[in-house]
C-alpha positions in Angstrom: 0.0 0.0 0.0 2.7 2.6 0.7 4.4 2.1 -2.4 1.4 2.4 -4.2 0.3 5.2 -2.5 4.2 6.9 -3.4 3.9 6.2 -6.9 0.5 7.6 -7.1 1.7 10.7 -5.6 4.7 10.9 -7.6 2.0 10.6 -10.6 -0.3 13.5 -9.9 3.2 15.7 -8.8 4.4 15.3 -12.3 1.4 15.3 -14.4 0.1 18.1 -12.3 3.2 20.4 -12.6 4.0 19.4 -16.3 0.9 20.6 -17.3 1.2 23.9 -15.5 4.9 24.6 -16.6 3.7 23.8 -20.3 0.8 26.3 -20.2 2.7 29.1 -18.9 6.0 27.9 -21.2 4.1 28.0 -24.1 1.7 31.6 -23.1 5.8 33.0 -22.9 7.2 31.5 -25.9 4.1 33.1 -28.7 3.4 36.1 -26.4 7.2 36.7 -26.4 8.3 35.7 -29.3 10.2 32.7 -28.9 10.8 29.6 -31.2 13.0 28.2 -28.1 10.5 28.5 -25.6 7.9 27.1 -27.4 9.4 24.3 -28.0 10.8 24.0 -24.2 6.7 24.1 -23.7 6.4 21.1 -25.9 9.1 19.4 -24.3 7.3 19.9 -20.8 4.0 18.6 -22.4 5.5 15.5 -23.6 6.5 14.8 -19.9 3.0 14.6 -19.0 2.5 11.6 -21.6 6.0 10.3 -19.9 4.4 10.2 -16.4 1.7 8.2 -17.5 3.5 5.8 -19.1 5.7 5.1 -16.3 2.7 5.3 -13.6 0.9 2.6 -15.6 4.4 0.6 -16.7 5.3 0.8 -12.2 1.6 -0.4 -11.9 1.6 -3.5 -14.2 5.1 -4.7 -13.6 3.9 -4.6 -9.5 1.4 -7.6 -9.9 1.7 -10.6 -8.5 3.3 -14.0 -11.1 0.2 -16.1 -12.6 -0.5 -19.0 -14.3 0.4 -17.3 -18.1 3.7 -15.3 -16.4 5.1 -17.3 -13.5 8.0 -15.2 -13.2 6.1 -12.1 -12.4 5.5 -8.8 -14.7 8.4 -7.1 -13.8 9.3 -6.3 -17.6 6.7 -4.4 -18.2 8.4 -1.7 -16.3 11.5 -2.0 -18.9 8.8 -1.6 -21.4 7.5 1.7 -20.1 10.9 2.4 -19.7 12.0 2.1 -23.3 9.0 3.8 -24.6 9.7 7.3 -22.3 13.2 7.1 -24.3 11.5 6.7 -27.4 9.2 9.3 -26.8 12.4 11.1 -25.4 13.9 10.7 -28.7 10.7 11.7 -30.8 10.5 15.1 -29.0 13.8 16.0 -29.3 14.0 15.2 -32.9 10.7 17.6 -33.3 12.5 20.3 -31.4 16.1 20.2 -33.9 14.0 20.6 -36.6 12.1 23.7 -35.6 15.6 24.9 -34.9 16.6 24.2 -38.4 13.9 25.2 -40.1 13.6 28.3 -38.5 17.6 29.0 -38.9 17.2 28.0 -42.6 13.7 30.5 -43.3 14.7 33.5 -45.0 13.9 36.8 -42.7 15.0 39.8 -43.9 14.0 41.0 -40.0 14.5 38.3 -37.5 12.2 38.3 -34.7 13.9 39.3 -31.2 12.5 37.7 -28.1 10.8 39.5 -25.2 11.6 39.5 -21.5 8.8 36.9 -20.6 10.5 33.9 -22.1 13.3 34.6 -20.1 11.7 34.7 -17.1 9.8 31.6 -17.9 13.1 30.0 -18.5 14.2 31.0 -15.3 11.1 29.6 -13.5 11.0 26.3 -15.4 14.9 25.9 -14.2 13.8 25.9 -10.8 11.0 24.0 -11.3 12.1 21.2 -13.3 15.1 20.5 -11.0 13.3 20.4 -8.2 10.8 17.8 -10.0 13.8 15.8 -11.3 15.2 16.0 -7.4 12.0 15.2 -5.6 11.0 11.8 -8.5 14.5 10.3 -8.5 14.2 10.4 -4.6 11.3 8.1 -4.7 12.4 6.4 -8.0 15.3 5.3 -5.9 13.3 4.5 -2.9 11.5 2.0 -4.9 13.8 0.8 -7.5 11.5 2.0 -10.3 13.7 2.3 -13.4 10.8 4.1 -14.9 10.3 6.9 -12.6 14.1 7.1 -12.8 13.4 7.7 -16.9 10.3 10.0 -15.6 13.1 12.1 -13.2 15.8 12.3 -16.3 12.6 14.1 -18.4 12.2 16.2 -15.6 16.0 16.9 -15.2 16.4 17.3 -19.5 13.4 19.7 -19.7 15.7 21.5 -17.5 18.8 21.3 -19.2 16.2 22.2 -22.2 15.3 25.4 -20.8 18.7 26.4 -19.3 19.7 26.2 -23.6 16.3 28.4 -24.2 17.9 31.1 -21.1 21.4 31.4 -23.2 19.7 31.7 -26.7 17.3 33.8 -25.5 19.1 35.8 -23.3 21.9 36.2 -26.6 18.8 36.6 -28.9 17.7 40.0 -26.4 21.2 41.5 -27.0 21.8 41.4 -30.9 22.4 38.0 -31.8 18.8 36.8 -32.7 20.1 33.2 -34.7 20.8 32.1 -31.4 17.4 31.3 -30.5 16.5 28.7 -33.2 20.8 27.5 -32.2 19.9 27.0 -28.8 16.7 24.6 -29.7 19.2 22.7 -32.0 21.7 22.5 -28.5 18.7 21.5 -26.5 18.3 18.4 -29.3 21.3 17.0 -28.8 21.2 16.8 -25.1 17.9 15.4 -25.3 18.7 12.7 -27.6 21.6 11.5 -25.5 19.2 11.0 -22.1 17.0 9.2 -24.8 19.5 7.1 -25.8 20.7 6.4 -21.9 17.4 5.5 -20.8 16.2 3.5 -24.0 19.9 1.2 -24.1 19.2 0.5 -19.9 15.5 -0.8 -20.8 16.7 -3.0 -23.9 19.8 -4.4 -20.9 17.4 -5.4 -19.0 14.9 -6.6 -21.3 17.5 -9.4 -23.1 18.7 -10.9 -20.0 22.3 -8.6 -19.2 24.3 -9.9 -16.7 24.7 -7.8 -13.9 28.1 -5.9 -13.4 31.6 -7.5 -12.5 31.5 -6.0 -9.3 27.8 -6.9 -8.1 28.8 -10.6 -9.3 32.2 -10.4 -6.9 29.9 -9.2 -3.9 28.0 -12.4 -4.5 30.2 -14.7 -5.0 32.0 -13.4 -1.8 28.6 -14.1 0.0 27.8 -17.3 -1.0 31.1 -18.5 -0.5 31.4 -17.3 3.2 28.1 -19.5 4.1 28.9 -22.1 6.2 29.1 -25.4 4.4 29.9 -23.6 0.7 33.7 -24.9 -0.6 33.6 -22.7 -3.3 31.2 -21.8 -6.0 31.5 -23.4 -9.5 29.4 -21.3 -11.8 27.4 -18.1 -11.2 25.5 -16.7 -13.7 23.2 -13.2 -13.3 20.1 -12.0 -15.5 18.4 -9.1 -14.9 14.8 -8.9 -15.5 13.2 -5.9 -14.8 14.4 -4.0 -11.9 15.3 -7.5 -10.6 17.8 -10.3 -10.5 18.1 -13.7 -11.0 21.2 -16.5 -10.1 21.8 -19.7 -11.4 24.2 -21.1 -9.0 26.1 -24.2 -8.8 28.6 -24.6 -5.7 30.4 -27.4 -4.0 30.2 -29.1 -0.4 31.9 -31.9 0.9 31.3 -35.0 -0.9 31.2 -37.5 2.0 28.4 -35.5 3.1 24.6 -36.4 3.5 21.7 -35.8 1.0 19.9 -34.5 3.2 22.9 -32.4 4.6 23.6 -31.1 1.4 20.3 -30.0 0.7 19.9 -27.7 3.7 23.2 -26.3 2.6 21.5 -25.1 -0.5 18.5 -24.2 1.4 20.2 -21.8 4.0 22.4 -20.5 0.4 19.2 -19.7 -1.4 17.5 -18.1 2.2 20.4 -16.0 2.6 21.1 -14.6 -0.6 17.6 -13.2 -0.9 17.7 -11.6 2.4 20.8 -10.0 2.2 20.2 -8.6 -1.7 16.9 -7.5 -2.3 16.8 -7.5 -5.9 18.1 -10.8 -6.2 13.8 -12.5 -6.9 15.3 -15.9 -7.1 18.4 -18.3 -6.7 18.5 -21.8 -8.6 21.3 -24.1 -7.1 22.6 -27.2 -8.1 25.0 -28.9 -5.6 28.1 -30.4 -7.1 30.5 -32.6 -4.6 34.1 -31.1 -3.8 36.6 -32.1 -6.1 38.9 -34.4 -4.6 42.4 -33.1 -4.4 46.1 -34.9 -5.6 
């Protein structure tokens, strides 16, 4: 219930303020005269779609395994995940290309911003870090890698507008090409938190192995359980925001069946206790080699 509760929170916070920050964003950018602010709006109006996403994606990938997925749903969050890059992507690509095709229209008299898209640059700064701030918090909190996605739209609307300040700001004081060239700057750092977020979904999605150094740490685990030799072969998956081990380690061989078992049994207990996205350890005993 309380994460629930968190993620439905997190869900009105950034649908709520999104739609807000886009109004206002966009009221600044035709009022005053800004191709970079309106698109900074658009970029803020995508996020709402982003929060959806990864509010339904959190939702889905929390039910409980069934009959058709006995391994639980847990990839349907990597799925949300890779659609907020793709969206990501979408918006930014819309966003270089009003950049170009504004750089590349032919105006005898280009237009020079006002001061209200600067403020409202200023204002969606603040706003958008402290959105990016408050959802990573709680994306962290529950492991979502979605509402981590959701936090890096929050945190590359801001990046966005802090482009629309500079061009802007260099529009105001002779230098009116710079508008259109910051939309084009914002582009490019959009495109490459796209590109983060959609290549962490796909990792997860096709069964990556977890890093070297969360493989050592477990390894080191196992191997200092009582009644573990050594281990033989460990093999990670990640699948979702989770993890699963195939395990194979070795006990004594003039051991018990039933000795050997609870060996395994007090393995498997342990691991999942002590690493909480570790969902599930398969072990196979293998007997010690016997030494020259």
């Amino acid at each position: 219930m309380e994460e629930n509760r968190i993620i439905t929170k997190l869900s009105l916070v950034g649908i709520l303020g999104n739609v807000l920050l886009a109004a206002f964003k966009l009221f600044a950018g035709l009022f005053g005269k800004s191709g970079a602010m309106v698109s900074d709006a658009v970029h803020s109006l995508s996020d709402v779609f982003a929060t959806l996403i990864a509010y339904i994606g959190v939702l889905l990938s929390k039910r409980r395994e069934d009959a058709e997925h006995p391994y639980g749903h847990e990839r349907l969050e990597c799925v949300a995940s890779l659609i907020l890059g793709l969206t990501l992507g979408g918006t930014a690509v819309g966003i270089g290309y009003s950049g170009i095709r504004a750089l590349l229209s032919e105006q005898d008299t280009p237009t020079i911003p006002t001061l209200l898209p600067l403020v409202a640059a200023v204002v969606s700064i603040v706003v958008k870090e402290a959105m990016y701030q408050y959802t990573m918090h709680y994306a962290r909190k529950l492991d979502s890698a979605a509402f981590k996605a959701d936090a890096w739209h929050h945190r590359s609307d801001a990046i966005s507008s802090v482009g629309s300040f500079i061009g802007i700001g260099l529009a105001r004081i002779g230098f009116p090409f710079m508008d259109p060239v910051a939309g084009l700057i914002i582009c490019v750092l959009i495109l490459k938190v796209a590109f983060d977020i959609s290549r962490d979904a796909l990792d997860k999605m096709l069964d990556t192995s977890c890093s070297n150094e969360t493989e050592r740490q477990i390894r080191s685990f196992i191997e200092s359980q009582p009644g573990v030799k050594h281990v033989d072969l460990l093999r990670t998956r990640q699948f979702g925001n989770k993890i699963y081990v195939d395990l194979e380690i070795a006990v004594r061989r003039d051991i018990s069946l039933v000795d050997a078992h609870a060996i395994a049994e007090s393995v498997h207990s342990r691991v999942e206790e002590n690493f909480p996205n570790i969902k599930h350890v398969m072990i196979h005993v293998n007997p010690e080699e016997l030494t020259q």
